[in-house]
C-alpha positions in Angstrom: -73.5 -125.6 78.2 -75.5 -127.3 81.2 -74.0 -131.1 81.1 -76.0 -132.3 83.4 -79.4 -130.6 81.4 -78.1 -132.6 78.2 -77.5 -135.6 79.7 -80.9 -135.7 81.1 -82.4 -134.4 77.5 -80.8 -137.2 76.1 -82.2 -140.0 77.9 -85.4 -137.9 78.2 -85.3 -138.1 73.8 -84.4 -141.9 74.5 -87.6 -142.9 76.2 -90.3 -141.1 75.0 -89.1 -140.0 71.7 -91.2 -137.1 70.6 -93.2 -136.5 67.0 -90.0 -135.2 65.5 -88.0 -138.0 66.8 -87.4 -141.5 65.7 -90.5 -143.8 65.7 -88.1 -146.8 66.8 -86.0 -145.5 69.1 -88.4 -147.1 72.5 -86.0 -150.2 72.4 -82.5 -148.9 71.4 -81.2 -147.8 74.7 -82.8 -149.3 77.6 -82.1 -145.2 80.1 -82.2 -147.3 83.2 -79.6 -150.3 82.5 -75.9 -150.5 82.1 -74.8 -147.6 80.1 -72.1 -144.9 79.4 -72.6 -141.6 78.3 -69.7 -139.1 77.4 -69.3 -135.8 76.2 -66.3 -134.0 74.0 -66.3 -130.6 73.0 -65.6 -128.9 69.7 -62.7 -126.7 69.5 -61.7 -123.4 68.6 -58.3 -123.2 66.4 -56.5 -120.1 67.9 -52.9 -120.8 66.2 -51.5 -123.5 64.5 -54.3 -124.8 62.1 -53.1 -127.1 59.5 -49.5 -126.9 60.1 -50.0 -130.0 62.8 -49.7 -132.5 60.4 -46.3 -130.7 59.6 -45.3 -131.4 63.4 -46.1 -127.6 64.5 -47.2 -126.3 67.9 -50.6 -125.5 67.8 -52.6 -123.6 70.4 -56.3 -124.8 70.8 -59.6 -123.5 72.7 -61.9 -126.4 73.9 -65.4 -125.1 72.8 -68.7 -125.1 75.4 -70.2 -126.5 72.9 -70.2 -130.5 72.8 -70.9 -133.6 71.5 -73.2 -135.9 73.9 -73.0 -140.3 73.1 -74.7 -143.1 75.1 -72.9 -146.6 74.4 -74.9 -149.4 75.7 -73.9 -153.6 75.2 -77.0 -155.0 72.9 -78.0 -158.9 73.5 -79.3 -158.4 69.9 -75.8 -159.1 67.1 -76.4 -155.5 65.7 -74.8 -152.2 65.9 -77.4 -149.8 65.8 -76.7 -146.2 65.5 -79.2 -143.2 66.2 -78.2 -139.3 65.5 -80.5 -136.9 66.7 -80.9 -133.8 64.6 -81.3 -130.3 67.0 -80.7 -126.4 66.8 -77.7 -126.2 65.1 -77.9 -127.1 61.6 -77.2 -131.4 62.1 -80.4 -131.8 59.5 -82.6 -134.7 59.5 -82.4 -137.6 62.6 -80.3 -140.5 61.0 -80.4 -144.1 61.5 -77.8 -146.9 60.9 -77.7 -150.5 61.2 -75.4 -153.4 60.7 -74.9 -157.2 61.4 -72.1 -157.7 63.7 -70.7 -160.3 62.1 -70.6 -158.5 58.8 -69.0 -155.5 60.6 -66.1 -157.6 62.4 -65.8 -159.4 58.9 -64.8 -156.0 56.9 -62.7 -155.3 60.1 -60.9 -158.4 60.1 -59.9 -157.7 56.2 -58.6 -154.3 57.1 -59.6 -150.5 57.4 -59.4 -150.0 53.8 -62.4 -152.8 53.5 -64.4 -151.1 56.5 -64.1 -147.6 54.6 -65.7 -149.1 51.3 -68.8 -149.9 53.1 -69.0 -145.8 53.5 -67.5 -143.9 51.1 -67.8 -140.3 50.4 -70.2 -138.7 48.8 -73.2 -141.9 50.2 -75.9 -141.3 52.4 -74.4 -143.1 54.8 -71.1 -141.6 54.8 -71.6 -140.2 58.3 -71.7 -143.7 60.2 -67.9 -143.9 59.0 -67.0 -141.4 61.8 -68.8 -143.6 64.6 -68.0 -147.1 63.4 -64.6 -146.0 62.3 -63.6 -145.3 66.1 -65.4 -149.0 66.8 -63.3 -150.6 63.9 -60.3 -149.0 65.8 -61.0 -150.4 68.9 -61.6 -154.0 67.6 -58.6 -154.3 65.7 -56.1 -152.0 68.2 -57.4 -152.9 71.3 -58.2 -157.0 70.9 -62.0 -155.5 71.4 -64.9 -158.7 70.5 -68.1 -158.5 70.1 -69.1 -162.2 70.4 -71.8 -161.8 72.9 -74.1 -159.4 71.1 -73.6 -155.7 69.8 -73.6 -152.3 70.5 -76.4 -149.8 70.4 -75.3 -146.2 70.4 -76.8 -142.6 70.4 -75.9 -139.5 69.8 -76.7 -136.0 69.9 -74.2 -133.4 69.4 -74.4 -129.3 69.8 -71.2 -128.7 67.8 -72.2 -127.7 64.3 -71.0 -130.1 61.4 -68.7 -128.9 58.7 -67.5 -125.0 60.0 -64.6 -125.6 61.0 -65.0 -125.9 64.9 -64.1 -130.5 64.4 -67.7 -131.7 65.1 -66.1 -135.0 63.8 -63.8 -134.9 66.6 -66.2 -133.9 69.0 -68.3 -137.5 68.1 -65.0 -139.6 67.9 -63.8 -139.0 71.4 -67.2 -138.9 73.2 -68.0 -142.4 70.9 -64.7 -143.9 72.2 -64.9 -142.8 75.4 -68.2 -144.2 76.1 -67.6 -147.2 73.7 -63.9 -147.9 75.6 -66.1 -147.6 79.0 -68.7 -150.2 78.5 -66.5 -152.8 77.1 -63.9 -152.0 79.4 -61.4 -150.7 77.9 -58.8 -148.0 79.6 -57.1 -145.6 77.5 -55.4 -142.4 78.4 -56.3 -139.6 76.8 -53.4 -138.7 74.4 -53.7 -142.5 73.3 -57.5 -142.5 72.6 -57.1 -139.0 70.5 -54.4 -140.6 68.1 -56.5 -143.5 67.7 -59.5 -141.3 67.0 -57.3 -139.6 64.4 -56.4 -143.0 63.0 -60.3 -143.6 62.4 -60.8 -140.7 60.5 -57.2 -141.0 58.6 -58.1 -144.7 57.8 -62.0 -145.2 57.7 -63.3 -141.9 57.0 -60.5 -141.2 54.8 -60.1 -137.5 56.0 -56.0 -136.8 56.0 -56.7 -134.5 59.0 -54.0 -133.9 61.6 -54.2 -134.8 65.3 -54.9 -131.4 67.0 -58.7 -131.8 66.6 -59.0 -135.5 68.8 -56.5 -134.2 71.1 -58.2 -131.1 71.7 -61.6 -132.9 72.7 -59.8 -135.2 74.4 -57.5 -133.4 76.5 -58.4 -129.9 76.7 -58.9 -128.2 79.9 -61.4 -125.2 79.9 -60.8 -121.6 79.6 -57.1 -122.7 78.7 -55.4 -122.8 75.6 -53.6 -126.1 75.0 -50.3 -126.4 73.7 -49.7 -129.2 71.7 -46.6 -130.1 69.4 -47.9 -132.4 66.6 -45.3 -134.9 66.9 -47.3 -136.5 66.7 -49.2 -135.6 70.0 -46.9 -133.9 72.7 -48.9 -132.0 75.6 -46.3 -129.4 76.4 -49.0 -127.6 78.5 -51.7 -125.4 79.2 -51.5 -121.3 78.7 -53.9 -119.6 80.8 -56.1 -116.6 79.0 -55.6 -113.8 80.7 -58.8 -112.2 81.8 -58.3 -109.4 80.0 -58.8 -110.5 76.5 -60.9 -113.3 75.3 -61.4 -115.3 72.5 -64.9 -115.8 69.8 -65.4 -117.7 66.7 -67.9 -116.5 63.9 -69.2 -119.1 61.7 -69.1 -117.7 57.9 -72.0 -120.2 57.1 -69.4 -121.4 54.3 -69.2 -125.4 54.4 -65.6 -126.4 55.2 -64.6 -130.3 55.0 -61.2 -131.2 55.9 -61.7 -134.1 53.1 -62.1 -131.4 50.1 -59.7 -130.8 47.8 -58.5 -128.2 48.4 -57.4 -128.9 52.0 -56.3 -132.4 50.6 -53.8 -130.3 47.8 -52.1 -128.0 50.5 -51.5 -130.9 52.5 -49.8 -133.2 49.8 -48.0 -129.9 48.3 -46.2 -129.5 52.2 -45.2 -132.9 52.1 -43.5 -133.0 48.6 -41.6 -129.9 49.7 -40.3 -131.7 52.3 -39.4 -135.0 50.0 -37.5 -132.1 47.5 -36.3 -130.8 51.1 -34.9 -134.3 52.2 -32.9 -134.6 48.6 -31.4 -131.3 48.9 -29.4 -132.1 52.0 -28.9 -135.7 51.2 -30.9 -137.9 53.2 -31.0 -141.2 52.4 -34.3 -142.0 50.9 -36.1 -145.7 50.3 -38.9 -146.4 47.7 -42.3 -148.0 49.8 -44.1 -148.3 46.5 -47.9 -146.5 46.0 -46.4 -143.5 45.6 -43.9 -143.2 49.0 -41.2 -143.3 50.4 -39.1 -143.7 53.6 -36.6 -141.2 54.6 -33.9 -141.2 57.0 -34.3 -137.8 58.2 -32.2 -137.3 62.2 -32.0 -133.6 61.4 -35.9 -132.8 61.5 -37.2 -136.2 62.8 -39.2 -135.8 59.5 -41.3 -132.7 60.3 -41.5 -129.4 58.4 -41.8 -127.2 61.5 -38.4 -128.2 62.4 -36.8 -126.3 60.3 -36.0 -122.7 61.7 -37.3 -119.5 59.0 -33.9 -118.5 58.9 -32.9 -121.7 57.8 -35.7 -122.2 55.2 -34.9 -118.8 53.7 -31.0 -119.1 53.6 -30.9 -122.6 52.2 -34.3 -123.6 50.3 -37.3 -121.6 49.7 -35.4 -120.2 46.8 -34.7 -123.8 45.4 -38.6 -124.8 45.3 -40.6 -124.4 42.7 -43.0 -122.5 42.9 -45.4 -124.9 41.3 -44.7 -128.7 39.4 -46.9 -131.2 38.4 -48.0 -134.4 40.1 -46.6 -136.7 37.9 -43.4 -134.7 37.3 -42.8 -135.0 40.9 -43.1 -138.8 41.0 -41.2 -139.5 38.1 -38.2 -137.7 39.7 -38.7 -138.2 43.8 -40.9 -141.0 43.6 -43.5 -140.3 46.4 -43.6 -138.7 49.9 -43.5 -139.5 53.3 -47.2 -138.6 53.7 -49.4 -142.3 53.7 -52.7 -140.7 54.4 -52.5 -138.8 50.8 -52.0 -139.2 47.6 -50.0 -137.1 44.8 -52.3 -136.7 41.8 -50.0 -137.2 38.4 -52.5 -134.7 36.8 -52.8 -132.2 39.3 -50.7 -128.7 39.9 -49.3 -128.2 43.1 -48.1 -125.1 44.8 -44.9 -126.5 46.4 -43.1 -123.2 47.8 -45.6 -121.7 49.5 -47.0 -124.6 51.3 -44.0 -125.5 52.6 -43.4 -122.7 53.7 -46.6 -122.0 56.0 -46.1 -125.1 58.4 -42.6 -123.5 58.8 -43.2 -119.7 59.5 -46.5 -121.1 61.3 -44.8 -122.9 64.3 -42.5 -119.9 64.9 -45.2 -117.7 64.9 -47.7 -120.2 67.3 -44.0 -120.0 69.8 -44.1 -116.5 69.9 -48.0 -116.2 70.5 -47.6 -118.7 73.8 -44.8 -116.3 74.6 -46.5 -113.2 74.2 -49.8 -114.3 76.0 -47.5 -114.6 79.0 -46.6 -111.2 79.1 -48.0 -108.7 81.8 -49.2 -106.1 81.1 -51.3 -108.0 78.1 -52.8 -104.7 76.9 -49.4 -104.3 75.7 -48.5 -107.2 73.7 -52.4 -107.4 72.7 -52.2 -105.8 68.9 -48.9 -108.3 68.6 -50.8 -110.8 69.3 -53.4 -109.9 67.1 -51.0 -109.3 63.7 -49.8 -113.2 64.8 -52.9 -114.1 63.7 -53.4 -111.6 60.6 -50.1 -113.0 59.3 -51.2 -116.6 59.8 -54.5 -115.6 57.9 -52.4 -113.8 55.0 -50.6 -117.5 55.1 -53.8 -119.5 54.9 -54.9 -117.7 51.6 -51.9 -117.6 50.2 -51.7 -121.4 50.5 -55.2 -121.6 48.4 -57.2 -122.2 51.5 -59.3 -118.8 51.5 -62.2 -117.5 50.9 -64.2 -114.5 50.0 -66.5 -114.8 53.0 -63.7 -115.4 55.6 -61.7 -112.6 54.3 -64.9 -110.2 54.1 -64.9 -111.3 58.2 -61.4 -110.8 59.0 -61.9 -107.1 57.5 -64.7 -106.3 59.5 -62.4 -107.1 62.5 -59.3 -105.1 61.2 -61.9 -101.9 60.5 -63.4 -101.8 63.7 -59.9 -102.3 65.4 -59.1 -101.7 68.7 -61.3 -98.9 69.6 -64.0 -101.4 69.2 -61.8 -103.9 71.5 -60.5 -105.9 68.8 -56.9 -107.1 68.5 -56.7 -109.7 65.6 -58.4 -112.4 63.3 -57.6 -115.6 61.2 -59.2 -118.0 59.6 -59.3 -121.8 61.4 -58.6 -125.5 60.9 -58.6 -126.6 57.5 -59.5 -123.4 55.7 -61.8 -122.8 52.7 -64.7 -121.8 54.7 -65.9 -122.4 58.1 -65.1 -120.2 61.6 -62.8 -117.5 62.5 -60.7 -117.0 65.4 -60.9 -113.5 67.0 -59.2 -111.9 69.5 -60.4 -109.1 71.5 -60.8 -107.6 74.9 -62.6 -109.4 77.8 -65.8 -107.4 77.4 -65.5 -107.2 73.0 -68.7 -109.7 73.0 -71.0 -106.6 71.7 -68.5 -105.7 69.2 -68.0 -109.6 67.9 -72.1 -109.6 67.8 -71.4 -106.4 65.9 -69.4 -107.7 63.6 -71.6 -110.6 62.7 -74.7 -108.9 62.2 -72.6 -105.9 59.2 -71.7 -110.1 57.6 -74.7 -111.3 57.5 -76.1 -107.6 55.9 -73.6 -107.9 53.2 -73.7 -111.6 52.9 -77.5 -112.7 53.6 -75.6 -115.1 56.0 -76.3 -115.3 59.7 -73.3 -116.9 61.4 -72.7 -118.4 64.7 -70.7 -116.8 67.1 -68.9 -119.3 69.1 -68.1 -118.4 72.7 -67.2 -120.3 76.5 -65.2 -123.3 76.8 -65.0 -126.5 78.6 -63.0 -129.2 79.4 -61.9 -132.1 77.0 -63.9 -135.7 77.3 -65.2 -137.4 80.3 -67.8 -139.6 81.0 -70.8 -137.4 82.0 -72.8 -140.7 83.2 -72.0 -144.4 84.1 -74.9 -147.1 85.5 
């Protein structure tokens, strides 16, 4: 993607907005004052996926693809929000505007009172994801808006809901330009977890933190290396230029606020609350359904816990399934405050605890593979990695016929077509794959989408090129 091209589209959409743009739009952004525009890219989940709320180390591609916001101070005490539709599926343009005064109001009383002005399932449910980051910023940052408001714009290229964190991509570029003009200096680890915090806390997505810190501090045509506790950079693994990586778009909707995502993520942490009373922790009652526990073995994540150890000593004392309200009555809650157990729900305990466990070992062993020289050797290792982490994913629930019918193309046409491995991304259920394949496989992923969409009537993406993580693209 040519930044410079989409900056200049932007503020050419800006001032002279065309037929199929917003009739209104001649007085939001004034192109040639004092303004900030960033970019953040959408990323590409090679290993690690959901296991990073369980404190795993994940391994994530920053996409070419990006997310484009102009932040500019407003004399007027409104926040006004424009979101330009474009070529890859964002629908309609959309339009948002609120009173200052009634937006630092709902901010002052909380995050729980700013996300009731958008819940799920409203029309306006999207602003959440911009206003959220501003909401943020105001109450973490000792950010006012006395002297007018903000008008903002945004036009992203990373395609909502398939898995590749479009909401990411607009919550770091939003709070990067937004920290820039009111002046504001964060680094980049701290403005990821507080981009996470917005869509824990406002949107009221219980995503992890690889996502934010992936458009925030990625570095391009590198895999970061991230340990999700909660946000430690232990580096950057180069690709070697003899494989590559794609991701295919199944054209199924994925939301890390569905249910099923949601399910998977409180079944991991009542595993670990069962976990914590099998080895005697000491354990304190918070009320709402959690608790506190004094955990100096694990430091209270999953992933700590070696395979060996989880096998020897307690996957075989997990149920495989218990009841929500069965679990409260006899552990009281879980450590997890951005979820909720549901006392009339089923939950599959074992196996979801299991997956954040088995999943860091096998994200270590990828980053120590990819090191390896010759690659060709270690290539189809590399590729079962991911095949097992898929098999892991479905197992867990988080599946789907279409993703599946995708990572079977890839295992047929195997390495004589250049193709190593395969796995479903991010929060599952839907959205992009992850594949693996030789440096010059592009025909064969192309291949591979065009025999999905025959079977399907779907025609996905296919996701290639990367960039780095946020900057601002343009400052006046």
């Amino acid at each position: 993607m040519d930044t410079a091209a989409e900056v200049e589209r932007l503020l050419s959409r800006l001032r002279s907005p065309g037929a199929n743009d917003f009739s209104t739009l001649h007085d939001l952004i004034d192109p040639n004052g004092p303004l900030a525009i960033a970019r953040a890219p959408g990323r590409l989940d090679v290993m690690g996926g959901i296991a990073d709320y369980s404190g795993s180390l994940v391994l994530q591609l920053p996409l070419a693809c990006a997310a484009f916001v102009a932040v500019q101070r407003s004399p007027r005490p409104t926040i006004r929000i424009a979101s330009f539709s474009n070529d890859v599926g964002q629908g309609e343009n959309r339009w948002f505007e609120t009173d200052v005064r009634q937006f630092t109001a709902a901010v002052e009383h909380g995050y729980d009172a700013v996300r009731l002005c958008f819940p799920r399932g409203t029309p306006d449910h999207w602003v959440a994801y911009v206003l959220g980051v501003l909401a943020v910023l105001l109450r973490e940052c000792n950010v006012r808006l006395d002297d007018g408001g903000l008008s903002i714009a945004i036009d992203s290229h990373v395609p909502e809901g398939v898995g590749v964190s479009s909401s990411a991509a607009v919550e770091v570029a939003t709070m990067t330009a937004a920290a820039t003009v009111l002046d504001v200096e964060l680094e980049a680890s701290q403005l990821a977890l507080l981009c996470q915090r917005a869509e824990n806390r406002v949107v009221g997505a219980p995503c992890g933190v690889m996502d934010q810190m992936t458009a925030a501090c990625g570095w391009a045509d590198r895999l970061l290396m991230l340990r999700c506790q909660p946000a430690d950079v232990l580096g950057y693994r180069d690709i070697p230029r003899q494989i590559s990586f794609w991701g295919i778009d199944s054209r199924i909707r994925h939301t890390v606020s569905g249910t099923d995502y949601t399910a998977v993520r409180v079944a991991t942490s009542m595993g670990y609350r069962m976990i914590a009373d099998m080895v005697s922790f000491a354990v304190r009652e918070l009320g709402d359904g959690h608790v506190a526990v004094d955990d100096l073995r694990w430091d209270g994540y999953l992933a700590n816990i070696s395979p060996s150890e989880f096998e020897m000593y307690f996957a075989g004392r997990l149920p495989e399934v218990i009841g929500g309200r069965q679990f409260l009555d006899h552990y009281g809650g879980t450590t997890d405050v951005v979820t909720q157990v549901d006392p009339t729900r089923q939950y599959r305990v074992r196996q979801a605890t299991g997956h954040p466990i088995y999943e860091n070992f096998r994200v270590a062993a990828f980053a120590e593979l990819l090191a390896r020289e010759p690659i060709e050797d270690v290539a189809e290792l590399l590729g079962e990695l991911m095949y097992q982490s898929h098999a892991s994913y479905s197992s867990c629930g988080l599946g789907c016929e279409e993703t599946d019918l995708l990572i079977e193309l890839v295992r047929n046409a195997g390495t004589a077509a250049g193709l190593y491995g395969a796995k479903i991304t991010g929060g599952g259920s839907g959205g992009t794959i992850a594949v693996l394949g030789r440096w010059d496989a592009g025909e064969a992923v192309e291949a591979i989408a065009r025999q999905y969409a025959e079977q399907t009537g779907r025609t996905p993406t296919v996701f290639s090129g990367s960039s780095d993580g946020t900057d601002v693209v343009l400052r006046q």
